[in-house]
C-alpha positions as CSV (number, residue, x, y, z in Angstrom):
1,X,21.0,39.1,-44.3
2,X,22.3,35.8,-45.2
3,X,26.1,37.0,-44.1
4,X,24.4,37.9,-40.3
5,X,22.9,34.6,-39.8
6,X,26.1,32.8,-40.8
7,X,27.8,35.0,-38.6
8,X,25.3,34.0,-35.8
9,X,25.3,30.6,-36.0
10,X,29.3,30.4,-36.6
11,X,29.2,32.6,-33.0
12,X,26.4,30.2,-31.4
13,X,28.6,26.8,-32.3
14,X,31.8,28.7,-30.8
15,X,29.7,29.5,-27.4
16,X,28.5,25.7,-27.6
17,X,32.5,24.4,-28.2
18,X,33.2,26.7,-25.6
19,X,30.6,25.6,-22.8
20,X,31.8,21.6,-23.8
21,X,35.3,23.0,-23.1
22,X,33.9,24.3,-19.4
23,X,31.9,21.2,-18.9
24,X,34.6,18.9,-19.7
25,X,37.1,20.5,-17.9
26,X,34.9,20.5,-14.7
27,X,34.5,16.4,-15.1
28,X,38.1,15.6,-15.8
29,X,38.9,18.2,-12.4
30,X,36.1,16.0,-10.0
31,X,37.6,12.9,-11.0
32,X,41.2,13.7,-10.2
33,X,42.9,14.3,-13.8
34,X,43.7,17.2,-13.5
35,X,46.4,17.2,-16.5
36,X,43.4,17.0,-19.1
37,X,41.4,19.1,-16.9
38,X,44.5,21.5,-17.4
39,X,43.8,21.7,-21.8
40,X,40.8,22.6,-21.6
41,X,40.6,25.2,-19.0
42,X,43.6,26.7,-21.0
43,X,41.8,26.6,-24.3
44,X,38.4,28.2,-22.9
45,X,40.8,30.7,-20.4
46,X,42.2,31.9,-24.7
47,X,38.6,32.9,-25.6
48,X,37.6,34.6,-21.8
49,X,41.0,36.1,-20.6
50,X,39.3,38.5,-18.1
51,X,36.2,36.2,-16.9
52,X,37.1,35.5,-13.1
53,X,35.0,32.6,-13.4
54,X,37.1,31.0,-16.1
55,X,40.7,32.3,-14.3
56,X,40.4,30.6,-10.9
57,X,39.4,27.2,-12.2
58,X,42.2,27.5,-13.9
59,X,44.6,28.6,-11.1
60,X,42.9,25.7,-9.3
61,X,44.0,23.2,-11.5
62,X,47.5,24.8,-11.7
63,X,47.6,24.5,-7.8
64,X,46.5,20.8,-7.6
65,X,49.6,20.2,-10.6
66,X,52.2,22.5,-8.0
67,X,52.5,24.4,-11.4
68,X,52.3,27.8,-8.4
69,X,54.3,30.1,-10.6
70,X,52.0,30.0,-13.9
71,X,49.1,30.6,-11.3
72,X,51.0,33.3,-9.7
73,X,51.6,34.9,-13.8
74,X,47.7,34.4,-14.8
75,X,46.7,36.4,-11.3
76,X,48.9,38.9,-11.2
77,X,48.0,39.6,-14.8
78,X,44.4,39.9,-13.8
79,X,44.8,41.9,-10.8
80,X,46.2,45.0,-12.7
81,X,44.0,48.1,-13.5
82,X,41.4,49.7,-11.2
83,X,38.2,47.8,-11.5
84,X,39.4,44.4,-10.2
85,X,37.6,41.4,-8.6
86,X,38.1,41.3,-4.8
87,X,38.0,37.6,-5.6
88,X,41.3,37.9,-7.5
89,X,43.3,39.5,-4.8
90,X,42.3,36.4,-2.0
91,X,43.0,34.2,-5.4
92,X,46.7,35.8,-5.5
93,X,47.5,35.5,-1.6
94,X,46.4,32.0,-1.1
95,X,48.6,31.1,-4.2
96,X,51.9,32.6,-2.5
97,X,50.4,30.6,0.9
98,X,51.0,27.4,-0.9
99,X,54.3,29.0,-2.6
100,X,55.3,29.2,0.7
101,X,55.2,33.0,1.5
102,X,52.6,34.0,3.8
103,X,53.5,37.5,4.5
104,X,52.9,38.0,0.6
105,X,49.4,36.4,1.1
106,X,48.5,38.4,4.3
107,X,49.3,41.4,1.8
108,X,46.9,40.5,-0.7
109,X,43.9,39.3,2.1
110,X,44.3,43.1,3.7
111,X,44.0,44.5,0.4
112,X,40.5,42.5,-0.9
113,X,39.4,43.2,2.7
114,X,40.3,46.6,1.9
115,X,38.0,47.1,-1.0
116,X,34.7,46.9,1.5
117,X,35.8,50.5,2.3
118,X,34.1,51.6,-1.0
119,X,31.6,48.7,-1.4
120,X,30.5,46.8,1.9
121,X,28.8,44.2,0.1
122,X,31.6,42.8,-1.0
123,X,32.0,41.2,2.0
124,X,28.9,38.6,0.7
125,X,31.6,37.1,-1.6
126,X,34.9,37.7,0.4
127,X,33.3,35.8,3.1
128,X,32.6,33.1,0.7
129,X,35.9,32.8,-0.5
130,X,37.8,33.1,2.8
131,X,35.2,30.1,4.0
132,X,36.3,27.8,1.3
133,X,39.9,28.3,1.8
134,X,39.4,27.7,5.9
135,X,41.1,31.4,5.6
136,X,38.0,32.2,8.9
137,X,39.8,35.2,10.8
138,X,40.1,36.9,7.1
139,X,36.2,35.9,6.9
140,X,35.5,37.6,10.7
141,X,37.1,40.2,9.4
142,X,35.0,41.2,6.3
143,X,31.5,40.2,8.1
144,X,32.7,42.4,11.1
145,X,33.8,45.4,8.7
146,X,31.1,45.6,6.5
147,X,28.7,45.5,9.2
148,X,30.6,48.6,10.8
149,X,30.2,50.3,8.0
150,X,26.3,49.2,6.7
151,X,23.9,48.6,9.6
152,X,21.8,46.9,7.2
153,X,23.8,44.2,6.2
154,X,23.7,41.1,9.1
155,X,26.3,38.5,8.8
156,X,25.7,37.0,12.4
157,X,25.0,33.6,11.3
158,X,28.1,33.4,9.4
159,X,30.1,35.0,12.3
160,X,28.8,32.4,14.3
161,X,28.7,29.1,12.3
162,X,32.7,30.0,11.6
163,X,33.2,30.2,15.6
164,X,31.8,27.3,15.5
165,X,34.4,26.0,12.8
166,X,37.2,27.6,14.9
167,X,36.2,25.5,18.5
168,X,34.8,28.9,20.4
169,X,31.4,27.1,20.5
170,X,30.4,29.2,23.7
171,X,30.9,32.4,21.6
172,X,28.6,30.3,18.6
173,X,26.2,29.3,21.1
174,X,25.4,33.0,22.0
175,X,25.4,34.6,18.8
176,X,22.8,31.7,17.6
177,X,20.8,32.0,20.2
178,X,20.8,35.7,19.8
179,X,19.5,35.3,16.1
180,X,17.1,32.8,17.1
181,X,15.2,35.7,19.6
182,X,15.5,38.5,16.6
183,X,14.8,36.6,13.8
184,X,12.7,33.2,14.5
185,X,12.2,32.3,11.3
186,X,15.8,31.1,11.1
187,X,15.7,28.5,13.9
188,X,15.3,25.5,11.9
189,X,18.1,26.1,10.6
190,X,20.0,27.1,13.2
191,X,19.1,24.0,15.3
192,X,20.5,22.2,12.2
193,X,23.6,23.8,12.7
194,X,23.6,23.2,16.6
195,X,22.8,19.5,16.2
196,X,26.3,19.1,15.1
197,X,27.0,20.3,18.6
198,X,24.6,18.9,20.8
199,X,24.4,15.3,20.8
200,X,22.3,12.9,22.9
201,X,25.1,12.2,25.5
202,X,24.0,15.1,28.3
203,X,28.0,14.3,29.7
204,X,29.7,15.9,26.8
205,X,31.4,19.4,26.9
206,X,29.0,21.4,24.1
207,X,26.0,19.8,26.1
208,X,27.2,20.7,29.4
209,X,28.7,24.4,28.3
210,X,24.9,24.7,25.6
211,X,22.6,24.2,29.2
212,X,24.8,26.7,31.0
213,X,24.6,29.2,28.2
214,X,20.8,28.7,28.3
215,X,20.2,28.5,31.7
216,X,22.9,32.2,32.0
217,X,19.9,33.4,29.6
218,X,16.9,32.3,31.8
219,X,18.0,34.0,34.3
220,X,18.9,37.3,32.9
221,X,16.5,37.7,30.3
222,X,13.1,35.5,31.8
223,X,12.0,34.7,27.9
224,X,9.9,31.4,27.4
225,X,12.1,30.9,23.8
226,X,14.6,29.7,26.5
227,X,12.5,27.0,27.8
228,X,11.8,26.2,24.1
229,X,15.5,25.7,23.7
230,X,16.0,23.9,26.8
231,X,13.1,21.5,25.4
232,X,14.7,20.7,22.0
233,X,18.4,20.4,24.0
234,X,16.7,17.5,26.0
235,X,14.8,15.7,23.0
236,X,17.9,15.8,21.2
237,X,19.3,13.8,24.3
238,X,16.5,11.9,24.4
239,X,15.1,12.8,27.6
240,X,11.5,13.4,27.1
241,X,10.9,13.5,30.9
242,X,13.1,17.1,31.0
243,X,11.7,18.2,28.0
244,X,8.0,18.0,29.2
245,X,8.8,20.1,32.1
246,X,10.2,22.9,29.6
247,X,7.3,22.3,27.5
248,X,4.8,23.0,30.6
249,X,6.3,26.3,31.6
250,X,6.0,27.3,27.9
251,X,3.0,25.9,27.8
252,X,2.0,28.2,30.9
253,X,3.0,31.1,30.5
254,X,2.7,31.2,26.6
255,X,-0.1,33.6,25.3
256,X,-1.4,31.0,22.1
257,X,-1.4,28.4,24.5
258,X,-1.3,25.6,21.7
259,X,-0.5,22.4,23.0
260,X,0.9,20.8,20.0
261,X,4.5,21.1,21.1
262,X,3.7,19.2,23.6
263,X,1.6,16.5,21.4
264,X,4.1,15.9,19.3
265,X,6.6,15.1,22.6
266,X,4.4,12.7,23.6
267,X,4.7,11.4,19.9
268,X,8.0,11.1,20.3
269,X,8.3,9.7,24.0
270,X,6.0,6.6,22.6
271,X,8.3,6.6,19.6
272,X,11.3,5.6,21.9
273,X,9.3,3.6,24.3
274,X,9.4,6.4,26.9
275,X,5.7,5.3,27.9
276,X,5.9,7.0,31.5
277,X,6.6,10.3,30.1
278,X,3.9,9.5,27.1
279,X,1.1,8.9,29.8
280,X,2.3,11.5,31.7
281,X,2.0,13.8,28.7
282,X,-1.4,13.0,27.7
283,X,-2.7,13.0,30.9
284,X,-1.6,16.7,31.0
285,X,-3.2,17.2,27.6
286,X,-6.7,15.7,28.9
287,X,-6.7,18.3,31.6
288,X,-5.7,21.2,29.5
289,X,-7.7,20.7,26.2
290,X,-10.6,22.6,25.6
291,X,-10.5,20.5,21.7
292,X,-12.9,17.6,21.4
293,X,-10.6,15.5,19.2
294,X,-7.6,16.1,21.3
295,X,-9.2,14.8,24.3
296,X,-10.4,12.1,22.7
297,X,-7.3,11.2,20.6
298,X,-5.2,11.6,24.1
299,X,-8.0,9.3,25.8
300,X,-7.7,6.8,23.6
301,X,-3.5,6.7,23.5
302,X,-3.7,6.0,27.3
303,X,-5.8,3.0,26.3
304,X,-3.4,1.8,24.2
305,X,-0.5,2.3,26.2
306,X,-2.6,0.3,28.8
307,X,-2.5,-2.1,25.3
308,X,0.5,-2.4,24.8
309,X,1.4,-3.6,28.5
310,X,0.3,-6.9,27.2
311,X,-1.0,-7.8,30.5
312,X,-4.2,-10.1,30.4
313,X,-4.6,-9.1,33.9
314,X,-6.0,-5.5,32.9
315,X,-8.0,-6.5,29.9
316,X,-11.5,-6.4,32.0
317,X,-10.0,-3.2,32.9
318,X,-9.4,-1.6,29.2
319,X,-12.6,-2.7,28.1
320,X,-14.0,-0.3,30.6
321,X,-12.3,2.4,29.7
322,X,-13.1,2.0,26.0
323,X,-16.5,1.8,27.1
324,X,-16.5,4.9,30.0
325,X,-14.4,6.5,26.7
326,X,-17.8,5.8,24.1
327,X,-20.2,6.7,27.0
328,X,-19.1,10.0,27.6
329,X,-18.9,11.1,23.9
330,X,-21.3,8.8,22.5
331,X,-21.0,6.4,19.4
332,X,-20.6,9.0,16.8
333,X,-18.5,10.6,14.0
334,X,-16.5,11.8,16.5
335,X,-15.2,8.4,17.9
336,X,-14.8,6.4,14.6
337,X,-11.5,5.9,15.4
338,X,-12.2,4.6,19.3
339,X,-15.0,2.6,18.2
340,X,-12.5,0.5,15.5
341,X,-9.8,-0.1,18.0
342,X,-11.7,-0.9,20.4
343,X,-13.2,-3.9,18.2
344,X,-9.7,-5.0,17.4
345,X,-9.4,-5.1,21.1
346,X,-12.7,-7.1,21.4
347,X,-12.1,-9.5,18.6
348,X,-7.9,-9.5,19.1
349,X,-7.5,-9.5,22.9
350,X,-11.2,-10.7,24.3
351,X,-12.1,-12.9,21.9
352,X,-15.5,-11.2,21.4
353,X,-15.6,-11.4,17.5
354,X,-19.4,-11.6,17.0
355,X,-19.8,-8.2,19.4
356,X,-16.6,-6.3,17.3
357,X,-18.3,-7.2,14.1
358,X,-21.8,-5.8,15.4
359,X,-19.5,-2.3,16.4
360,X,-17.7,-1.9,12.8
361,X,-21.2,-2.3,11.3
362,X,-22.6,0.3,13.2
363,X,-19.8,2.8,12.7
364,X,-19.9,2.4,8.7
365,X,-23.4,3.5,8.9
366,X,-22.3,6.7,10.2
367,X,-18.8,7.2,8.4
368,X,-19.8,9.5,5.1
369,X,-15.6,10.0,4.5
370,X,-14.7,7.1,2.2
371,X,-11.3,7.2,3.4
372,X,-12.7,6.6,6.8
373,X,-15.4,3.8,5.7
374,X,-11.7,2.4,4.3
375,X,-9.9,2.2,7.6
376,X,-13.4,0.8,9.3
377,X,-14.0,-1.8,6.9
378,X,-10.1,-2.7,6.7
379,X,-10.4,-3.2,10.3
380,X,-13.3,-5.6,9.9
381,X,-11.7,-7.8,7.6
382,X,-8.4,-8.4,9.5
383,X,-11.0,-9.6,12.3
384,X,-13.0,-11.4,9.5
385,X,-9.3,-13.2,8.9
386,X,-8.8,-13.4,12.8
387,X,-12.4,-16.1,12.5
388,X,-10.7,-17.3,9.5
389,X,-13.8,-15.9,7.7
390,X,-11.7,-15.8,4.7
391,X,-13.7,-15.3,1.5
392,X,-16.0,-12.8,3.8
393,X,-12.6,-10.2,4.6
394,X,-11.4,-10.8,0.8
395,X,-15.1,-9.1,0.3
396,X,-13.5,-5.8,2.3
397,X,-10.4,-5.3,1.1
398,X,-11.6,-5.5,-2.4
399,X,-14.0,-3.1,-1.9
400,X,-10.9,-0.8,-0.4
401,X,-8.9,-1.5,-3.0
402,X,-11.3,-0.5,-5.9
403,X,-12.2,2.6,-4.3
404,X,-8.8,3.9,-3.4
405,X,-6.8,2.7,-5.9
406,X,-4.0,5.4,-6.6
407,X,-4.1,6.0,-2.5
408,X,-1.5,3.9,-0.4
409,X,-4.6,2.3,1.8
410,X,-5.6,0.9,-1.8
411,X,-2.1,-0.8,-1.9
412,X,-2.1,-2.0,1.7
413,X,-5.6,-3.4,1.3
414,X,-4.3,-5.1,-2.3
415,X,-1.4,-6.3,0.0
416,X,-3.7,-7.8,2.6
417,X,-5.6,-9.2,-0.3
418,X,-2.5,-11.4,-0.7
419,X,-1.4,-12.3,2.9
420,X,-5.5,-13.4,3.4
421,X,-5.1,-15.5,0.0
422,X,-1.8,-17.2,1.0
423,X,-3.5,-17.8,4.4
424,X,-6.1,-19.9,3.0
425,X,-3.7,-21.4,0.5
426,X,-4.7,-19.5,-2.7
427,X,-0.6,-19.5,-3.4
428,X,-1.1,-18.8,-7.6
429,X,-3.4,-15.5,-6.6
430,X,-1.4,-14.2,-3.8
431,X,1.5,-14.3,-5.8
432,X,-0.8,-12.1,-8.8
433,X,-1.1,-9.5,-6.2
434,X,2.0,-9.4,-5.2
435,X,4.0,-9.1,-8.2
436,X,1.5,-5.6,-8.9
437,X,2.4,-4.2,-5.6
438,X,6.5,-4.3,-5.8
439,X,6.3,-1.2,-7.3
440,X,3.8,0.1,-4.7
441,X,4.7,4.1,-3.6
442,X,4.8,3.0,0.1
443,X,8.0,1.7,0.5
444,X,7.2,-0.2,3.9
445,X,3.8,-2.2,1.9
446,X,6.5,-3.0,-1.6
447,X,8.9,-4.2,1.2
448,X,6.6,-6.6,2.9
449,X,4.9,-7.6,-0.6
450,X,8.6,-8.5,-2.0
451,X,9.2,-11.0,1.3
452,X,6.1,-12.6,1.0
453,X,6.3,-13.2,-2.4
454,X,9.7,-14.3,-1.8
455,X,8.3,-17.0,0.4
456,X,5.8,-17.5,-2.0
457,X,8.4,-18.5,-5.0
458,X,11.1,-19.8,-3.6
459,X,8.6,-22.4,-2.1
460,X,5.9,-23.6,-4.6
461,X,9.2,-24.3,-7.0
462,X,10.2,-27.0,-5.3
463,X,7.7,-28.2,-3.6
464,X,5.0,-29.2,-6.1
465,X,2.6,-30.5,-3.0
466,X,3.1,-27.2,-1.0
467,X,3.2,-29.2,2.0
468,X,5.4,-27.0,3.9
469,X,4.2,-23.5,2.9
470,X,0.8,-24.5,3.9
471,X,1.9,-25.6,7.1
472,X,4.1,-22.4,7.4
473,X,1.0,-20.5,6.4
474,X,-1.2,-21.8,9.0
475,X,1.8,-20.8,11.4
476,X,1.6,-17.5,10.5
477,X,-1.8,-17.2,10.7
478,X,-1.9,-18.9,14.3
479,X,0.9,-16.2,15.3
480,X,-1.7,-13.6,13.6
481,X,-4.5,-14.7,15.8
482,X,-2.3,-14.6,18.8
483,X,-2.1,-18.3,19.0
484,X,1.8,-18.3,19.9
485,X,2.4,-21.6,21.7
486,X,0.6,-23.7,18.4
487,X,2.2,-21.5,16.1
488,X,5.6,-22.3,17.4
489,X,4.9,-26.0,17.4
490,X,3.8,-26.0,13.6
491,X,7.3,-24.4,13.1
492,X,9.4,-26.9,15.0
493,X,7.0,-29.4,13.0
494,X,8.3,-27.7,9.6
495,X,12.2,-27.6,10.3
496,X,11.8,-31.6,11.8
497,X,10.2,-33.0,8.7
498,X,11.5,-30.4,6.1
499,X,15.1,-30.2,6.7
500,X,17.3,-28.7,4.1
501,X,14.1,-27.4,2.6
502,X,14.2,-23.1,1.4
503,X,11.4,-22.7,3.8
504,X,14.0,-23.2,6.8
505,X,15.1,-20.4,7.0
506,X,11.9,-18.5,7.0
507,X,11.0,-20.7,10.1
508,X,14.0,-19.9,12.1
509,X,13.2,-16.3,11.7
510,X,9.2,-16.6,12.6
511,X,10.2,-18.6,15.6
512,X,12.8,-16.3,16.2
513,X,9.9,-13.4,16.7
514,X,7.4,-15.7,17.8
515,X,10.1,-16.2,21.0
516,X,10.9,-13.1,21.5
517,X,7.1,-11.5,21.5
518,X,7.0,-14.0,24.5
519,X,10.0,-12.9,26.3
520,X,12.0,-16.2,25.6
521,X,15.2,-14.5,24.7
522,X,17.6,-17.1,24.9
523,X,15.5,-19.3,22.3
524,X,15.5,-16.5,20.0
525,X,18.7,-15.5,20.0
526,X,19.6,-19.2,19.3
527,X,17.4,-19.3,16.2
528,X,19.0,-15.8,15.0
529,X,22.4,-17.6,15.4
530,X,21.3,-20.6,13.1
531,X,20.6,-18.4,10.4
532,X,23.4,-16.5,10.7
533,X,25.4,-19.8,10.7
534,X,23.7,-21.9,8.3
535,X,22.2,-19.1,5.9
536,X,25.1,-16.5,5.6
537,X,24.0,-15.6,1.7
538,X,20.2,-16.1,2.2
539,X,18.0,-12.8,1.6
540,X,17.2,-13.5,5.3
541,X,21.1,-12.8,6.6
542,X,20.3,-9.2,7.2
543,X,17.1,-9.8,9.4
544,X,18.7,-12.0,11.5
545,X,21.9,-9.6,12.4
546,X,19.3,-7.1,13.1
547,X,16.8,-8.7,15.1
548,X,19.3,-9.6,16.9
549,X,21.6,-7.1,17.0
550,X,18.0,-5.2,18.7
551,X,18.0,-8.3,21.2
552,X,21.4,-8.1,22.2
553,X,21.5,-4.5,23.0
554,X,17.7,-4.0,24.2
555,X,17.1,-7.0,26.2
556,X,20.9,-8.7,27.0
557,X,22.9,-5.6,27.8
558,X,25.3,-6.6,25.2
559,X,26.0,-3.8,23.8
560,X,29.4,-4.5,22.2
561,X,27.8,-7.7,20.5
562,X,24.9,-5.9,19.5
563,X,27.6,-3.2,17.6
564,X,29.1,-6.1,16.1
565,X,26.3,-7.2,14.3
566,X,24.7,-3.9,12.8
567,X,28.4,-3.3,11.6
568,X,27.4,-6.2,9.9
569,X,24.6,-4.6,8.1
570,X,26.0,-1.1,7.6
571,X,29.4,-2.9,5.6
572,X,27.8,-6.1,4.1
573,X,23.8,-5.2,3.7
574,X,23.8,-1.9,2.3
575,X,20.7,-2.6,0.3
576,X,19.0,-3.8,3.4
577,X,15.3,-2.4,4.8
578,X,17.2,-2.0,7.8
579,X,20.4,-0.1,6.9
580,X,18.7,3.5,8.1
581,X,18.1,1.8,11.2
582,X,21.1,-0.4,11.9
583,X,23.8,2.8,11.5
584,X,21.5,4.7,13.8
585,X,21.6,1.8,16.6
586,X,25.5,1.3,15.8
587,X,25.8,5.3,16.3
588,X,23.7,5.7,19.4
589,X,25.7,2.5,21.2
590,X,29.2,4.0,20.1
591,X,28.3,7.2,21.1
592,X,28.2,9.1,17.9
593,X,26.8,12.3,17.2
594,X,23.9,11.8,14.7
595,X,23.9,13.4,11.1
């Protein structure tokens, strides 16, 4: 008994050395060496002479050293006797393609192709390995063969993400679409697959030639999955107007008749500031919906499209649909949300404070969802902060954040906690709640908590008076309250008397917004280009190259300049917030295709 386990455990500490040998080898082959790699594939290739998996590492790393003829010896060697690995026979051809001797290599492809005769499924892993060695008409041919001989076995989306590879994207286009009617389980990824195809310029060839193979199947086979298709081709172009006219005729003459397809277009049309097609959209989807919440949730996005106009001229007018909106289905559960925008847009917009507070009070009475009562009471503090009604909205968001800790609204009322305490000058306690919130699970609320408390620190250091966070403080809150014009003069009032101070910079980049929000480009873009100047290795270098990268591209029709400065980002600020958004910009103004 005692000789077994020694045996056992002598055999388990081989298998161990063994598996180090693999593992090793394997690291030393990534990084490039592949002369150690080499040893060690060698000594584990003593111990597993007939384990494909351990011969064609080896012959890997033989082929990256040129050593051809000791991988042509180990693979010939394996390929005798009856019961050999398809693999093996690919293995030996592509070795005598880099020898140099292709009609050798044809041989050997023909003769693993061969072996589907007897067993179809080979073709699984023949494909495979014809794939990774770009060997694609040997891979046509073992799909196509196997399925000739097994109707049960389907290699279509293989066969048509390698004619793909091979340029014949009409041919890929049909086969994919094809798969997409039998099986439509698979068109996530499929559309993954096309995306590399189909970009957002509607001019380019796989754009043009992907409509005409759509619109050939329209007509031939009258199938709303082709209007589906014809949908996701525009959004991927970006044109949401197209794309709700596909929607509508799916929409029609679809038997579920969902309209959440074309909800989540409108989603997208606001998303990219396509708000014609957006009211367009939810206009459709107030006449169509037989869903309370829908109507009301597509009621209340006109309003705030209306909103978002930022025209005082058609405030009386917004206030009376918000209140045509509450008339018609009543002051209830079922417009919580209505009822707390529409105080913001009292209190924000109107100036009616006293009457949003009396609405918000109302509406907690009838909330019983405490994630609701959150929102409603979050809402009444930020107006509580709008009167400057400090210690009244620190009430709130205390509450919030006590009874939703471990949620994110818990962390964004803890955050607003600190921007209401560094509003009223409480510098110490904002800071407190700060420091708890960098690690915070929404990355947006850690990302604002870490400026501010930026601000916060790089200020009260060296200033022991505070005299010109306070000030920017009140600036901020002034900009809060919609008070631009004094909030820009308190700036200009901090960079004339606090020169040279570490707040500069932070006021060059709120009157930066502040000028912009009011449609005074040029002013912006010059205090952009002071940071940029002045503050080239301050942690506000990356928000100025993209605010006004944005500007340029947006609102100056610069787009060249505009590329300039996200390159900026992508190649100098790769830690920046707004890296993700930067190379998307950078890609859409070059003309990229997106990954």
């Amino acid at each position: 008994m005692r000789t077994l386990i020694i045996f056992i455990l002598i055999l388990l500490a081989n298998f161990e050395s063994y598996a180090q040998d693999q593992i090793i080898a394997r690291q030393y082959f990534e990084e490039g060496n592949f002369e150690k790699a080499v040893v060690y594939y060698e000594r584990f290739y003593k111990n597993n002479p007939h384990n494909s998996g351990v011969i064609v590492p080896l012959v890997e790393t033989y082929q990256q050293l040129e050593r051809y003829k000791e991988a042509e010896a180990l693979l010939l060697d394996a390929a005798k006797g009856d019961k050999v690995n398809p693999v093996i026979y690919v293995e030996v051809g592509y070795n005598y393609h880099l020898m140099g001797n292709d009609n050798k290599a044809n041989t050997y492809y023909d003769k693993a192709i061969s072996l589907i005769d007897n067993n179809p499924n080979y073709a699984y892993i023949l494909g495979r390995t014809f794939r990774s060695k770009t060997l694609l008409d040997q891979a046509i041919s073992s799909y196509k063969k196997a399925m000739q001989l097994n109707d049960q076995l389907n290699f279509n989306y293989d066969l048509a993400t390698i004619y793909g590879e091979r340029g014949e994207v009409e041919l890929m286009y049909t086969m994919f679409l094809e798969l997409i009617k039998k099986s439509p389980n698979l068109a996530p990824t499929i559309k993954r697959n096309l995306n590399r195809f189909v970009t957002e310029d509607p001019e380019s060839e796989n754009n043009i030639l992907f409509k005409k193979t759509l619109l050939r199947k329209t007509q031939s086979d009258p199938d709303v999955l082709w209007n589906e298709m014809l949908s996701w081709m525009f959004v991927q172009q970006k044109d949401y107007r197209n794309a709700f006219v596909q929607q509508k005729a799916v929409y029609k003459r679809s038997q579920a008749s969902s309209l959440q397809n074309i909800v989540d277009l409108g989603v997208l049309a606001l998303e990219y500031k396509d708000e014609d097609t957006a009211r367009a959209i939810y206009e459709f989807v107030i006449e169509q919906s037989t869903d309370l919440q829908l109507t009301i949730q597509a009621k209340l996005t006109l309003i705030n499209l209306k909103i978002s106009e930022g025209e005082k001229g058609k405030y009386n007018s917004i206030k009376k649909d918000f209140e045509d909106l509450l008339n018609e289905y009543g002051n209830t559960v079922n417009t919580l949300v209505v009822q707390s925008q529409y105080a913001k847009f009292l209190a924000f917009q109107l100036g009616e404070s006293s009457n949003a507070h009396q609405l918000l009070r109302q509406a907690l009475t009838l909330s019983k969802d405490r994630f609701m009562q959150a929102q409603l009471k979050i809402t009444l503090a930020d107006i509580l902060v709008y009167d400057e009604k400090f210690n009244q909205a620190l009430i709130y968001y205390t509450q919030v954040q006590k009874d939703l800790k471990n949620d994110v609204r818990g962390q964004y009322a803890r955050f607003k906690v600190a921007q209401t305490s560094f509003y009223k000058g409480d510098f110490a306690w904002a800071e407190t709640q700060l420091n708890v919130l960098k690690s915070s699970t929404s990355q947006l609320i850690a990302n604002d908590a870490l400026e501010l408390k930026l601000l916060i620190s790089d200020n009260i250091q060296k200033d022991s008076t505070h005299t010109a966070l306070k000030l920017y403080a009140r600036a901020d809150l002034l900009a809060y309250q919609n008070n631009t014009e004094q909030s820009i003069n308190i700036l200009h009032e901090i960079l004339e008397n606090h020169k040279g101070d570490a707040i500069e910079d932070e006021a060059l980049l709120k009157l930066g917004e502040l000028y912009e929000k009011s449609k005074q480009f040029d002013k912006a873009v010059m205090n952009y280009e002071k940071i940029i100047a002045f503050y080239p290795d301050g942690i506000l270098m990356d928000d100025a190259l993209f605010h006004l990268g944005v500007l340029n591209f947006e609102k100056r029709n610069m787009p060249e300049e505009a590329k300039k400065l996200l390159e900026r980002i992508i190649f100098e600020h790769q830690d920046s917030i707004y890296f993700v958004q930067a190379r998307e910009l950078y890609r859409a103004i070059r003309g990229d295709q997106l990954e």
